[in-house]
Every structure is written in structure tokens, then in C-alpha cells.
gemmi code that builds the backbone of each chain (N, CA, C; Angstrom):
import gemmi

chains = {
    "A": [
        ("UNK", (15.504, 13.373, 25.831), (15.034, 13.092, 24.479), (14.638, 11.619, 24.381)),
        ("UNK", (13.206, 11.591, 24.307), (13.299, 10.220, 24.161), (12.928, 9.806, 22.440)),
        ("UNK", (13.054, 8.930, 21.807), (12.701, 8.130, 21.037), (11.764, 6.942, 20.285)),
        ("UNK", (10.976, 6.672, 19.842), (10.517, 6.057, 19.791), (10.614, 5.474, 18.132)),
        ("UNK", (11.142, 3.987, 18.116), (11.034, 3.365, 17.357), (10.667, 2.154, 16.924)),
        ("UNK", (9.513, 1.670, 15.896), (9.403, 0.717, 16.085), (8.863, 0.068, 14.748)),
        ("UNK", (9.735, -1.212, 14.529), (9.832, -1.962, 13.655), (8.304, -2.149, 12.636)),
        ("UNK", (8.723, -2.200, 11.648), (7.802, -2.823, 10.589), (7.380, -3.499, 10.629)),
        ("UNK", (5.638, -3.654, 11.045), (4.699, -4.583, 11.250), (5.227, -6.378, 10.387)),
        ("UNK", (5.069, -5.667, 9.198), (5.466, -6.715, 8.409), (7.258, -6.874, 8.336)),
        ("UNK", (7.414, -8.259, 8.624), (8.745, -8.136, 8.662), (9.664, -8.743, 6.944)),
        ("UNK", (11.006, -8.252, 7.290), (11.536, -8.923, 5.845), (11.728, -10.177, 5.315)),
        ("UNK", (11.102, -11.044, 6.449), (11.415, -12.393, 6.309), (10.758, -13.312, 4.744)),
        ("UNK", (9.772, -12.329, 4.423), (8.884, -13.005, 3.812), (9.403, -13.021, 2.422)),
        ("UNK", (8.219, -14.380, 1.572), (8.385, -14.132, 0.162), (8.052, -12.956, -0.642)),
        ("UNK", (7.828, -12.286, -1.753), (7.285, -11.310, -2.347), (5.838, -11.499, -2.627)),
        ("UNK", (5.357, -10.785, -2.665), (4.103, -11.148, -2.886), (3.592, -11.815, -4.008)),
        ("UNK", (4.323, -12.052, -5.184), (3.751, -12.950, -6.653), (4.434, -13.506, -6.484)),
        ("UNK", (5.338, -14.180, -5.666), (6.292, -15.476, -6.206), (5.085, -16.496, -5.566)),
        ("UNK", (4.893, -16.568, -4.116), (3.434, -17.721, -3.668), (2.739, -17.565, -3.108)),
        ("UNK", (1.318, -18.055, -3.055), (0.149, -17.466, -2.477), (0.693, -17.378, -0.874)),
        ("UNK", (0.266, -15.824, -0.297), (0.337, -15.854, 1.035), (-0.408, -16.723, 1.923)),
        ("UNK", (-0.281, -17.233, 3.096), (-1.160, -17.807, 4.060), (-1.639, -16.100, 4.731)),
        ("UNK", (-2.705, -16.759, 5.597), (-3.291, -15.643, 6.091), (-2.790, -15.103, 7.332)),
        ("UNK", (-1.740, -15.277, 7.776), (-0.813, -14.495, 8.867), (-0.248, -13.938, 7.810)),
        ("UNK", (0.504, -13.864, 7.177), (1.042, -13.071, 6.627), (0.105, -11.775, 5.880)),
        ("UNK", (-1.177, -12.195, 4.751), (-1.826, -11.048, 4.592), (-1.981, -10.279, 5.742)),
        ("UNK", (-2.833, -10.718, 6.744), (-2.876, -10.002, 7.652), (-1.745, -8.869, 8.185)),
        ("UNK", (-0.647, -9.393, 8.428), (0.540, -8.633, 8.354), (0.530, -7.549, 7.354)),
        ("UNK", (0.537, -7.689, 6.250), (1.153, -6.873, 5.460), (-0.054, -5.955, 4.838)),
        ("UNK", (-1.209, -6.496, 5.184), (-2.548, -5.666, 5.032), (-2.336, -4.576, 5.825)),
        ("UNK", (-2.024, -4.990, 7.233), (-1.949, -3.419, 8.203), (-0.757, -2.578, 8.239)),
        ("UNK", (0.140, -3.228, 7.746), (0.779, -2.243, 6.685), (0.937, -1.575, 5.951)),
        ("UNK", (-0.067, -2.011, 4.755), (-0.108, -1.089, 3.588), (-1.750, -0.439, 4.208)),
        ("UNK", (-2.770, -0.857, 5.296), (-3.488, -0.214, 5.815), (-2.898, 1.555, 6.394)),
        ("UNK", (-2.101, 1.376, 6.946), (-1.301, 2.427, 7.434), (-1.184, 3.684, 6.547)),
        ("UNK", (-0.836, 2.988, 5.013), (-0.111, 3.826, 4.103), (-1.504, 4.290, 3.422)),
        ("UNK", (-2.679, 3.639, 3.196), (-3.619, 3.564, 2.501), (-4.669, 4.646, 3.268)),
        ("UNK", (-4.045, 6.027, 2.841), (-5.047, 6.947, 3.649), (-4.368, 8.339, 3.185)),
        ("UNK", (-5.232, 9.116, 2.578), (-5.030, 10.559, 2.188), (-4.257, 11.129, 3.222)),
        ("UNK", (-4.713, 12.001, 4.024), (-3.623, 12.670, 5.031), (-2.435, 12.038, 5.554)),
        ("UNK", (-2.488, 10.387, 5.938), (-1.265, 10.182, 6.145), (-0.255, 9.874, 4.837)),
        ("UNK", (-0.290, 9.702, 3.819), (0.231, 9.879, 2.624), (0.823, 11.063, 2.622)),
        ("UNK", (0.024, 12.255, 2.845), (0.679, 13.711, 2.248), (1.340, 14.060, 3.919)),
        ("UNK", (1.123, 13.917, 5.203), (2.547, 13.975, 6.548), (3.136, 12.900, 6.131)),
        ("UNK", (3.353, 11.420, 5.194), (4.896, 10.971, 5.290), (5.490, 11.891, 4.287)),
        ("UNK", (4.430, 12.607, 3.475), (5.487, 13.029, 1.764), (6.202, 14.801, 2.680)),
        ("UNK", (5.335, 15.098, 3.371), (5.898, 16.380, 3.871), (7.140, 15.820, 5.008)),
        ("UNK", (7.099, 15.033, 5.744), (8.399, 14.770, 6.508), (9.399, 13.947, 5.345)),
        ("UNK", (8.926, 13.329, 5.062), (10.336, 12.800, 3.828), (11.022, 14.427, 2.938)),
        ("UNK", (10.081, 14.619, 2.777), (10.920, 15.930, 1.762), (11.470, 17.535, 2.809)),
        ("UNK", (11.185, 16.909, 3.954), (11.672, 18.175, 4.683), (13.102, 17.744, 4.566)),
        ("UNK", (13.974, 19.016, 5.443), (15.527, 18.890, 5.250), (15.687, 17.819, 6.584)),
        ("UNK", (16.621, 17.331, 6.319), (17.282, 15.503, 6.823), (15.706, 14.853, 7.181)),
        ("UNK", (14.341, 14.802, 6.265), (13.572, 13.699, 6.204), (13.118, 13.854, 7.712)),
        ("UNK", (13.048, 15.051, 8.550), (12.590, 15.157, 9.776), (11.646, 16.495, 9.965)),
        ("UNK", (10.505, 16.272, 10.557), (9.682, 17.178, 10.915), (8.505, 17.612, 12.367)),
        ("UNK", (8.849, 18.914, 13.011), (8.179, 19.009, 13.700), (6.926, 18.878, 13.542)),
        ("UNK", (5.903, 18.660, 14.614), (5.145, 18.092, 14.848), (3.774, 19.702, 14.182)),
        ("UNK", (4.735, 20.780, 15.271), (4.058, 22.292, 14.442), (4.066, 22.508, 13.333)),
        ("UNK", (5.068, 22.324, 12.753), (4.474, 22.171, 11.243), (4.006, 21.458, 10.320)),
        ("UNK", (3.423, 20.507, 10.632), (2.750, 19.712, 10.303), (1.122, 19.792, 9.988)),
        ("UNK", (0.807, 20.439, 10.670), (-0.531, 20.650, 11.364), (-1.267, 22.109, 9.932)),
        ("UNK", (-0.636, 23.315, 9.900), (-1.220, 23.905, 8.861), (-1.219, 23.332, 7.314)),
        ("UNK", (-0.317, 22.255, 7.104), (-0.026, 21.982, 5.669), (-0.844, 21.105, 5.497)),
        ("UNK", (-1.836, 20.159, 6.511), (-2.842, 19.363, 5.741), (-4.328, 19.692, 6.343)),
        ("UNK", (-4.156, 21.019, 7.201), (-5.654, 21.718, 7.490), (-6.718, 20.798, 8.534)),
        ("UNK", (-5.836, 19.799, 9.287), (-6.554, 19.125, 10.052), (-6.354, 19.365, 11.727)),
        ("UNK", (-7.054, 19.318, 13.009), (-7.195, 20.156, 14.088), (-5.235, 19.219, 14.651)),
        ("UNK", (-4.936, 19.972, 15.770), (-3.408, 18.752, 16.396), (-4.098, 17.427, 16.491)),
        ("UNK", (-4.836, 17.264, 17.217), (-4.904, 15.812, 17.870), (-5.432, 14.833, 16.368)),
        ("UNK", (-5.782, 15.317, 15.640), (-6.178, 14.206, 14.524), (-5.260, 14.215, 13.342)),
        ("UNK", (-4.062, 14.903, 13.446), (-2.791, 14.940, 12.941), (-1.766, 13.611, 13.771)),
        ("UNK", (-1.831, 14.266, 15.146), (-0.958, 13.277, 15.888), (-1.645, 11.593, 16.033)),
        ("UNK", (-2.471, 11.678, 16.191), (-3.434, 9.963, 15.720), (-2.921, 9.725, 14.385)),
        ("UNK", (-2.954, 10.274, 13.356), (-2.013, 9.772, 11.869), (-0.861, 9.286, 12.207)),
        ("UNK", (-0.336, 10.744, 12.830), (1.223, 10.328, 13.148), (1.695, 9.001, 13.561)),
        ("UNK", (0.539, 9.123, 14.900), (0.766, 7.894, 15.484), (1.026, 6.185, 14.846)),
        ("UNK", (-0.538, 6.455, 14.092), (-0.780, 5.438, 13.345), (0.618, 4.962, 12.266)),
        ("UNK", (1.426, 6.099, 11.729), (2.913, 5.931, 11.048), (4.084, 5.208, 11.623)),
        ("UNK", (3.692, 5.925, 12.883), (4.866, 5.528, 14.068), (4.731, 4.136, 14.451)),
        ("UNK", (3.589, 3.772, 14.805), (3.798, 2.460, 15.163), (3.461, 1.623, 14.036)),
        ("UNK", (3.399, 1.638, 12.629), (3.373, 0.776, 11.522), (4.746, 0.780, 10.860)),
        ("UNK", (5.837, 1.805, 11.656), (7.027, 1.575, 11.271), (7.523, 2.310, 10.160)),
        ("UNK", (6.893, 3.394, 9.975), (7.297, 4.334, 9.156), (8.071, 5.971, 9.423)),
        ("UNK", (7.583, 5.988, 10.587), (8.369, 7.176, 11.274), (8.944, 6.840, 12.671)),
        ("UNK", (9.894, 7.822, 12.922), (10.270, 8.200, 14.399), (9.818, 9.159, 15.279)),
        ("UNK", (9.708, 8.720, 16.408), (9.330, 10.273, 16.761), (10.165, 10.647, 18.276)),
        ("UNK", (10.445, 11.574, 18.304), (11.295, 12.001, 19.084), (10.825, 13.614, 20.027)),
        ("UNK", (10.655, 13.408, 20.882), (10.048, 15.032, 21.598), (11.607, 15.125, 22.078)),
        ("UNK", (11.726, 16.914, 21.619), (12.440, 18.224, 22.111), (11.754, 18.991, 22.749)),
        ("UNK", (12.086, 18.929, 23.908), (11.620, 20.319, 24.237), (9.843, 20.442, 24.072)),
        ("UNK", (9.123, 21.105, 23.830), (8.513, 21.467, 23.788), (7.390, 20.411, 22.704)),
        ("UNK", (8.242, 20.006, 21.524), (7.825, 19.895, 20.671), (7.885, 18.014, 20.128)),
        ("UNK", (7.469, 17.477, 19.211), (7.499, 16.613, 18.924), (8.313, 16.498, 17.663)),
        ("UNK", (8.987, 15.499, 17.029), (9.712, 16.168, 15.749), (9.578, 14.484, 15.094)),
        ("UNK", (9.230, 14.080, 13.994), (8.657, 12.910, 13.499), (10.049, 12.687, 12.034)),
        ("UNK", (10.334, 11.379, 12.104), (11.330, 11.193, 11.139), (11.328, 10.180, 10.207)),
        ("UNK", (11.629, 10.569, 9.026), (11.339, 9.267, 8.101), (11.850, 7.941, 8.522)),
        ("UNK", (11.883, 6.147, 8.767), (12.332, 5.502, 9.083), (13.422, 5.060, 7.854)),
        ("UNK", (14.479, 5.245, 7.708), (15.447, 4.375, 6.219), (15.005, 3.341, 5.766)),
        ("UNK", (14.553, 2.995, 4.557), (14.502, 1.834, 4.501), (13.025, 1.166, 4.623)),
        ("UNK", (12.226, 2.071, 5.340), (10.772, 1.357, 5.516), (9.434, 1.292, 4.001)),
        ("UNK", (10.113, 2.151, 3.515), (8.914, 2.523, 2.433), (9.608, 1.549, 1.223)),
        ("UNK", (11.151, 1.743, 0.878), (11.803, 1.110, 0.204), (11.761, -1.161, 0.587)),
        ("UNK", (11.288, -0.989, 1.762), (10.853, -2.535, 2.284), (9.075, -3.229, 1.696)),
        ("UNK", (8.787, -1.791, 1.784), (7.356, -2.365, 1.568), (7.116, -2.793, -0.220)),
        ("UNK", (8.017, -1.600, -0.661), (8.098, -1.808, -2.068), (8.751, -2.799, -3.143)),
        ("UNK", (9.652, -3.120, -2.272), (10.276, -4.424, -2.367), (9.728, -5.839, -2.163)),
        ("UNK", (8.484, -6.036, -1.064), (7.870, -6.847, -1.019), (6.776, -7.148, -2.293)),
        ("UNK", (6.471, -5.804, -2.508), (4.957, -5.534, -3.610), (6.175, -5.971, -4.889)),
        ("UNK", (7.006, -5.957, -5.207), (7.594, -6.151, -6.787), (8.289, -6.770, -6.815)),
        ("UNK", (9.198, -7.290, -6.135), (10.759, -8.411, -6.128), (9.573, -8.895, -7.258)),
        ("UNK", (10.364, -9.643, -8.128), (10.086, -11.100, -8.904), (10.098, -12.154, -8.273)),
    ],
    "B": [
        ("UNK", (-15.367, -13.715, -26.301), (-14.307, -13.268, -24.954), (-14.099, -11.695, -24.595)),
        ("UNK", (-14.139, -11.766, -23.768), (-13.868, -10.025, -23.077), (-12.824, -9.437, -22.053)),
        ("UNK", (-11.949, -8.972, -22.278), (-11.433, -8.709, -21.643), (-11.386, -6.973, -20.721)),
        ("UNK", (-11.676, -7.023, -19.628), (-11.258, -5.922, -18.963), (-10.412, -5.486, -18.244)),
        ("UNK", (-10.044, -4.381, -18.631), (-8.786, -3.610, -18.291), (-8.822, -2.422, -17.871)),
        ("UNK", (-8.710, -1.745, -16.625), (-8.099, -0.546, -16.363), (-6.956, -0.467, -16.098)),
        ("UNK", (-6.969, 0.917, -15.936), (-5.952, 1.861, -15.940), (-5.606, 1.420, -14.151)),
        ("UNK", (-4.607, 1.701, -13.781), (-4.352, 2.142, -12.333), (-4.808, 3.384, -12.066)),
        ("UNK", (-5.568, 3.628, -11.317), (-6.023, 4.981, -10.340), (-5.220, 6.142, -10.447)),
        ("UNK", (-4.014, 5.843, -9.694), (-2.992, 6.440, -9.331), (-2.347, 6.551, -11.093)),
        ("UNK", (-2.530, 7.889, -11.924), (-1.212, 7.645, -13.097), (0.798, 7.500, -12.563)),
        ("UNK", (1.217, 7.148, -13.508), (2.320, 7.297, -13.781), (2.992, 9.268, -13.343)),
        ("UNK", (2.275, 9.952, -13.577), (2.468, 11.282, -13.866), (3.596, 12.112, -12.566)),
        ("UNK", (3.073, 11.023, -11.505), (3.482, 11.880, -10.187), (4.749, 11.773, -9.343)),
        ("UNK", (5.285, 12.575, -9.065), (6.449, 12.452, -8.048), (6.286, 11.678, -7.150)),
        ("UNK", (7.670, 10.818, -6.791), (7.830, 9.722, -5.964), (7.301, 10.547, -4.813)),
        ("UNK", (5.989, 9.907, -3.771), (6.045, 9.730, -2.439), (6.878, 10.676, -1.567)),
        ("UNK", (8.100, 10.625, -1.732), (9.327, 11.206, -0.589), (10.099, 12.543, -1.338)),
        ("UNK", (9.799, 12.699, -2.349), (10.278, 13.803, -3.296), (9.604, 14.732, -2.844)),
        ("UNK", (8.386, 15.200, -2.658), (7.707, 16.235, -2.103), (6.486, 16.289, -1.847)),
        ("UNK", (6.130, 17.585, -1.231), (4.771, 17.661, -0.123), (3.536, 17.060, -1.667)),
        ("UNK", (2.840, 16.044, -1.198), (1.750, 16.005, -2.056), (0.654, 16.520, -1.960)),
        ("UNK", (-0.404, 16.965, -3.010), (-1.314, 17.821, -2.851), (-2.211, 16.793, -2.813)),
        ("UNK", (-3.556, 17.402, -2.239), (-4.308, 16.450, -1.665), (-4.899, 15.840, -2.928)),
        ("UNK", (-5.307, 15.812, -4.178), (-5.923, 15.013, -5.450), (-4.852, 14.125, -4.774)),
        ("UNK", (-3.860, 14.361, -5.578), (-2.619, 13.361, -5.712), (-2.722, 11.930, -4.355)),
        ("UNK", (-2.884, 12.938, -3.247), (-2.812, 11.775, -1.975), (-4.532, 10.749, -2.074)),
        ("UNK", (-5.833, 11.750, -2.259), (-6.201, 10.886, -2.935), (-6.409, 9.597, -3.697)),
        ("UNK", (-5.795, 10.026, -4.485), (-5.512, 9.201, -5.781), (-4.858, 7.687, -5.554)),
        ("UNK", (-3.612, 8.260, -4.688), (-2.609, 7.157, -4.086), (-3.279, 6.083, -3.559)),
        ("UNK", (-4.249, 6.767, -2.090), (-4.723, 6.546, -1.159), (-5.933, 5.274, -1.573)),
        ("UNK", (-6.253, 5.223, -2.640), (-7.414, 5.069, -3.427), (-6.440, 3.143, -3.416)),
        ("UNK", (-6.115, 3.752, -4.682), (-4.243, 2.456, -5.026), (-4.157, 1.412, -4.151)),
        ("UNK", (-4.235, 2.095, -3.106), (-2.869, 1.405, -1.839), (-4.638, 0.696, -1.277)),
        ("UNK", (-5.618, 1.525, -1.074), (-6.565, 0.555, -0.519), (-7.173, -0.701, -0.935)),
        ("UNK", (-7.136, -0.513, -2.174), (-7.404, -1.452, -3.189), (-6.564, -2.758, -2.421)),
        ("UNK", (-5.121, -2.687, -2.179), (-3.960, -3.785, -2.032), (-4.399, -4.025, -0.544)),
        ("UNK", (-4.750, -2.941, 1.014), (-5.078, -2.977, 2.095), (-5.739, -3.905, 2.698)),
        ("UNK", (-5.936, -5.524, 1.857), (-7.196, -6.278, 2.778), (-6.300, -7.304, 2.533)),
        ("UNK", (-6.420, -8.111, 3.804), (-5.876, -9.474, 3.429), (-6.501, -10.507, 2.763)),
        ("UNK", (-7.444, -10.660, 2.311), (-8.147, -11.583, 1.024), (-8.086, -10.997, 0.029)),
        ("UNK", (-7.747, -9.790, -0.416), (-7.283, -9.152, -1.695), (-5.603, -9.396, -2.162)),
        ("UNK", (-5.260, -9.193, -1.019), (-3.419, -9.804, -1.087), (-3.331, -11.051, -0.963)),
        ("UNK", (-4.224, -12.043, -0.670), (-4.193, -13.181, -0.899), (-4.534, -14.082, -2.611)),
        ("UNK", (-5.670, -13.347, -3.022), (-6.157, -13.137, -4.323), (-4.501, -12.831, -5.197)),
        ("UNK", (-4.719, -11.771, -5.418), (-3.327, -11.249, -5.854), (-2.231, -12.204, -5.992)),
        ("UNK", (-1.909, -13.201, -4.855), (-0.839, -13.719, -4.574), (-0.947, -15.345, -5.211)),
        ("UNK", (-2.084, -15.601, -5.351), (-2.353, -16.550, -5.942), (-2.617, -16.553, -7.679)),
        ("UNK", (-2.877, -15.927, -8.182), (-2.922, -15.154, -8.914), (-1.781, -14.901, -10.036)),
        ("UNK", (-1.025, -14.321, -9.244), (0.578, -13.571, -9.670), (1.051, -15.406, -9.977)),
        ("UNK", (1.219, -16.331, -8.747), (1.834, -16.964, -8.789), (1.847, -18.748, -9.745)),
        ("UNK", (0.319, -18.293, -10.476), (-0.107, -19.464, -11.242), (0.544, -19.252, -12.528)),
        ("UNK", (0.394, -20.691, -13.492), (0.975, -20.724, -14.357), (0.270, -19.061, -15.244)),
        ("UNK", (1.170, -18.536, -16.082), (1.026, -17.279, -16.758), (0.647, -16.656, -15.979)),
        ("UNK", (0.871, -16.383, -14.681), (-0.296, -15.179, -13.801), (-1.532, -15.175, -14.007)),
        ("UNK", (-2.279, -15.907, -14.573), (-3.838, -16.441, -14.253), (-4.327, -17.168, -14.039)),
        ("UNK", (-5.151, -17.349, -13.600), (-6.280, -18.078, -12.997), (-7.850, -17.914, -13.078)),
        ("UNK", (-8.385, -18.679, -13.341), (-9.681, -19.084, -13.012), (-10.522, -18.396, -11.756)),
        ("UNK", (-11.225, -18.268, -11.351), (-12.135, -17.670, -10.444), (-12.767, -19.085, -9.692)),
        ("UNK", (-12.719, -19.822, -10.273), (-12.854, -20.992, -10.089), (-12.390, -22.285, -9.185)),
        ("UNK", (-10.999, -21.166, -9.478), (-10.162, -22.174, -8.860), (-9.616, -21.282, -7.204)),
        ("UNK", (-9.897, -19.549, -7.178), (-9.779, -18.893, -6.250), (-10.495, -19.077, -4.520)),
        ("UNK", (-11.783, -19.423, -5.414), (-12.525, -19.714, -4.384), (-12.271, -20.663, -3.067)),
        ("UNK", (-11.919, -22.002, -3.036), (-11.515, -22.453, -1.940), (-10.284, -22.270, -1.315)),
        ("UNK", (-9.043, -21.887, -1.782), (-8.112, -21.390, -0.843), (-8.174, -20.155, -0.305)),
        ("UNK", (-9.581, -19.535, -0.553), (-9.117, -18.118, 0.542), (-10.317, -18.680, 1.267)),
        ("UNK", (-11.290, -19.847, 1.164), (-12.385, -20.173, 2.411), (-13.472, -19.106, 2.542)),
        ("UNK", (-13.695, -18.270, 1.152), (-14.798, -17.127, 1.331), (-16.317, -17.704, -0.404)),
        ("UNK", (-17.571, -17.091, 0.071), (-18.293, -17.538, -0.542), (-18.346, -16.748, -2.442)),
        ("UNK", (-18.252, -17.558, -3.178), (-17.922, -16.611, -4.397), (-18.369, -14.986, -4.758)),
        ("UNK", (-19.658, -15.208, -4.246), (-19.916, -13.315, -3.962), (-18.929, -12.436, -3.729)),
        ("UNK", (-18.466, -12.802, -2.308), (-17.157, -12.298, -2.051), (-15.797, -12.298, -2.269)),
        ("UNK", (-15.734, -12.874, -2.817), (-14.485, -13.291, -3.763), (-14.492, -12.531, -5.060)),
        ("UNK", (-15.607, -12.279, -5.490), (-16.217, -11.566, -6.707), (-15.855, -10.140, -6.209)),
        ("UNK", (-16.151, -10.361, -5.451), (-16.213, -8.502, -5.149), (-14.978, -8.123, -4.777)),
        ("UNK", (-13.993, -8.692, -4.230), (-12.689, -8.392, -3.716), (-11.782, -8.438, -5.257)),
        ("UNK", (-11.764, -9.337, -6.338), (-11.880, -9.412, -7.328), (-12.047, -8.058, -8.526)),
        ("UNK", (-13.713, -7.659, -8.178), (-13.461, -6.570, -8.728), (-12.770, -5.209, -8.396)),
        ("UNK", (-12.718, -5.203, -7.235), (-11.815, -3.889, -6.447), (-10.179, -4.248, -7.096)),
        ("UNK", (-9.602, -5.297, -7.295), (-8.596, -5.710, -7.910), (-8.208, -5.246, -9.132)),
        ("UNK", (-9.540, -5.417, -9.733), (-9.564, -5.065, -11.048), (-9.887, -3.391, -11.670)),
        ("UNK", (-10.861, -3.387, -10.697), (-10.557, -1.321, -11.060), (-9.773, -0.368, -10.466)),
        ("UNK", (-8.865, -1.243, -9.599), (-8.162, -0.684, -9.178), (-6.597, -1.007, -10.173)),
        ("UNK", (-6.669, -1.472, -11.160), (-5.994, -1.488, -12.669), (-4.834, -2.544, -12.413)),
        ("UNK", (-5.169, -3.817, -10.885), (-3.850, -4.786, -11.052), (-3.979, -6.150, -11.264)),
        ("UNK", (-5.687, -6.658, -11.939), (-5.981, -7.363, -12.987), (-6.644, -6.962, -13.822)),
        ("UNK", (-6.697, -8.185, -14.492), (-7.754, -7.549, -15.993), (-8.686, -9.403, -15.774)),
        ("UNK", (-10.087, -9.123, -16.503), (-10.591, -10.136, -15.992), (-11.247, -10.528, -17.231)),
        ("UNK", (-10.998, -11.392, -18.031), (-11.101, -12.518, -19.427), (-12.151, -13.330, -18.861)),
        ("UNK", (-13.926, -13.555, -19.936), (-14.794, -14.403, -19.558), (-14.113, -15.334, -20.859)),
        ("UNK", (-14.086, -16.599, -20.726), (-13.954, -17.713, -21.279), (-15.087, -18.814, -21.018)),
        ("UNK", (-15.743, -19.056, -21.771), (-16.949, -20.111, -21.180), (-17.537, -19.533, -20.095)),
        ("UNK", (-18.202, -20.537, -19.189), (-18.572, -20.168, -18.117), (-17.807, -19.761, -17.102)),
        ("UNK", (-16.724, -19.108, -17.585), (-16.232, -18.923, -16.083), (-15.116, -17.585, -16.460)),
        ("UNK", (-14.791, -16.918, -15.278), (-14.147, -15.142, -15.915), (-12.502, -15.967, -14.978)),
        ("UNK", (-11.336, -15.403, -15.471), (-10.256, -15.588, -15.330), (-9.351, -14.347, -15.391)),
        ("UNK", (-8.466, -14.206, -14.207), (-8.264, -12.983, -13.726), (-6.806, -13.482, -14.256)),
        ("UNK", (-5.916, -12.402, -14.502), (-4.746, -12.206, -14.651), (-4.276, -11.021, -13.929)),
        ("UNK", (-2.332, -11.228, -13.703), (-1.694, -9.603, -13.099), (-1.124, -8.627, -14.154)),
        ("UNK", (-1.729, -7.657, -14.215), (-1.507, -6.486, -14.776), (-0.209, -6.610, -14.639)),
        ("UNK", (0.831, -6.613, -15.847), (2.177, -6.540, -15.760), (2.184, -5.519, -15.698)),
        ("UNK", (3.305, -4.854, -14.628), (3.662, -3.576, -13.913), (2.858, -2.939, -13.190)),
        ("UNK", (1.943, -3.683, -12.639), (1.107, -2.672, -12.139), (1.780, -2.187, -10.269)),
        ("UNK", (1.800, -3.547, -9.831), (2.835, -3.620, -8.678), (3.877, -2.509, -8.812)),
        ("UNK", (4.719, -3.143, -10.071), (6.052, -2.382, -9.703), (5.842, -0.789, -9.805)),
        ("UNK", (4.616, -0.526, -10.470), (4.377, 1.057, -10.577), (3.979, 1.398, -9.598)),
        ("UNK", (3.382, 0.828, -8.211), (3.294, 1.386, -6.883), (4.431, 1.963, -6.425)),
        ("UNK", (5.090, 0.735, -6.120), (6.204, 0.094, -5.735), (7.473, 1.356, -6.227)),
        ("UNK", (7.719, 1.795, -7.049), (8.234, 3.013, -7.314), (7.941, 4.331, -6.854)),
        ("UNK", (6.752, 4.084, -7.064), (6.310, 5.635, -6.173), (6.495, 5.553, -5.302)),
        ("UNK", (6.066, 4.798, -4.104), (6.594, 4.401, -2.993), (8.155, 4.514, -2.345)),
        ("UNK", (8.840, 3.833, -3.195), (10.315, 3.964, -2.705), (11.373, 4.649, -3.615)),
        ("UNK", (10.892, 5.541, -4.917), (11.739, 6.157, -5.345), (12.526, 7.142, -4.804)),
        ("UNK", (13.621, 7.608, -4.826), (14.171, 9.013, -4.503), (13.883, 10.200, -5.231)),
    ],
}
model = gemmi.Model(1)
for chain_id, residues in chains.items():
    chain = gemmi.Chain(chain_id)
    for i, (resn, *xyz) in enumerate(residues, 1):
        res = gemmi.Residue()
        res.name, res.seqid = resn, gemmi.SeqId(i, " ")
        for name, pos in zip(("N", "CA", "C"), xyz):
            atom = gemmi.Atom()
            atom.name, atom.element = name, gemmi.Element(name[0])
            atom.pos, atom.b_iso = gemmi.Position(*pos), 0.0
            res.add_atom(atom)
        chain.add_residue(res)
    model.add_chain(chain)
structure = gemmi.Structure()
structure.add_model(model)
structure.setup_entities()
């Protein structure tokens, strides 16, 4: 079983976004972050793996619920996985993708702290 | 004086993100939101912005710390603005952007609510 996890582009180090103007490493950062999130199909595979049971979902079912071919499902995926929003883990046969704790609740925290 | 104001894209209406499978309007809709915030001279805008005295500013005064020609600044500007997280006040010669109070934190919820 392997694993794959990997940290949030944008990290927590930063200010919020209205307390001071960002420099441009940081937009950049946090642009391809919310780039990630900023896309119809991958919006509705994080909302279908978050709301599955324990926030985890195979990779097969994935694929009829947003009507798009495997391989341009798993490029989303991908694109989640390495912006730090999912896990992904192959069983067997299969691939099984997992909400990351904490990642969506980070980004949102950046967009509103005071 | 004039002030313009939208709405955010995305209403209030919808289940948090992680609550359940979203239908494709809805991801849409989101998708729409979140692109608006997706550029790093728009999150830079924003951030400068948020962080001036009263949350506004001048257009005026935007222009040389992001190093882009006012056209473009204009235009990143208005994607800001119909995307409902300023509103943009002409005063004299010159238009002055403010932050939509709550508009952030109404992402920002959808995003990381339970």
C-alpha cells in the first residue's frame, strides 16, 4: 500500500490575505492553490470524496458520478493530490483518494482570518 | 458618484463543499468564485485593498505596486468586482475600489464548513 501525500502548496506560515498586501511569491503560491480548487469537476470529486463514508473514495467510483472518460478524472485527481487536498493510496487493484484534514479548512482560514 | 455592486456568483443558498456530492450548476457556480480569487495580481489587488485605510483604495494608487499597465489592472479589477468582492465608487477622476464585507468569509465557509 503505498501512499501518497503531499503538503499544501501554500503553506501556513503566512499572513491572511487582508491584513497586508501580498508580495508576489506568495500570490503566486496561493494562486495555484486556489487554481487547483477553481474548476467544476474538481470541485464536485473533492465534494463526492469528502461526503463519502470516512471522507475516502475509490477511484471506480468516481468516474460515473461526474460523466468524464478514467484518465481525465485521474489528471483532476491528480491535480488535488499534489495541491494538497487529497490522498491517494492504491489497494489492490484500485486507487482510493482521501480527503486531506485540515486542507480546505487552511485555505479558508487564509481567505478570512481578520 | 456611483457605486457598483454585485452580488457574489456563488449564492449563500448552498451546502458546504464537504457536506455533499455537488451538482454540476452548483460546481459551476463555485468554480466561477474561486477563479475570480485564482491569479496572483488579483490576490495581490485584493490584498492591498483589504488592507488600506477603510478597505479602499484608489485605482490610482494600485497601479505601481503590482508593476502592471492600468488596462490591466482595470481588468483584473473588474473580474474582482463581478465576481461580488469589490464594489467600485467613481469620485472625480478617478474609480476607488473597496472589500465587499463578507464576501471572503462567505467563500471561506463554504469551503471549510462541516
Amino acid at each position: 500500500m503505498t501512499t501518497t501525500h503531499l503538503p499544501l502548496i501554500a503553506t501556513t506560515c503566512c499572513a491572511p490575505l487582508v491584513k497586508e498586501p501580498l508580495d508576489a511569491d506568495a500570490a503566486d503560491d496561493h494562486a495555484r492553490t486556489l487554481k487547483a480548487l477553481a474548476d467544476p469537476t474538481r470541485l464536485r470529486l473533492l465534494s463526492i470524496v469528502a461526503s463519502s463514508v470516512g471522507a475516502e473514495a475509490c477511484v471506480c467510483d468516481l468516474i460515473e458520478p461526474v460523466g468524464l472518460s478514467q484518465p481525465t478524472v485521474s489528471h483532476h485527481l491528480k491535480v488535488l493530490t499534489e495541491a494538497g487536498f487529497l490522498t491517494r493510496t492504491k489497494r489492490g487493484t484500485w486507487a482510493y483518494y482521501a480527503l486531506v484534514p485540515g486542507a480546505l479548512e487552511e485555505v479558508a482560514a487564509w481567505l478570512s482570518a481578520p
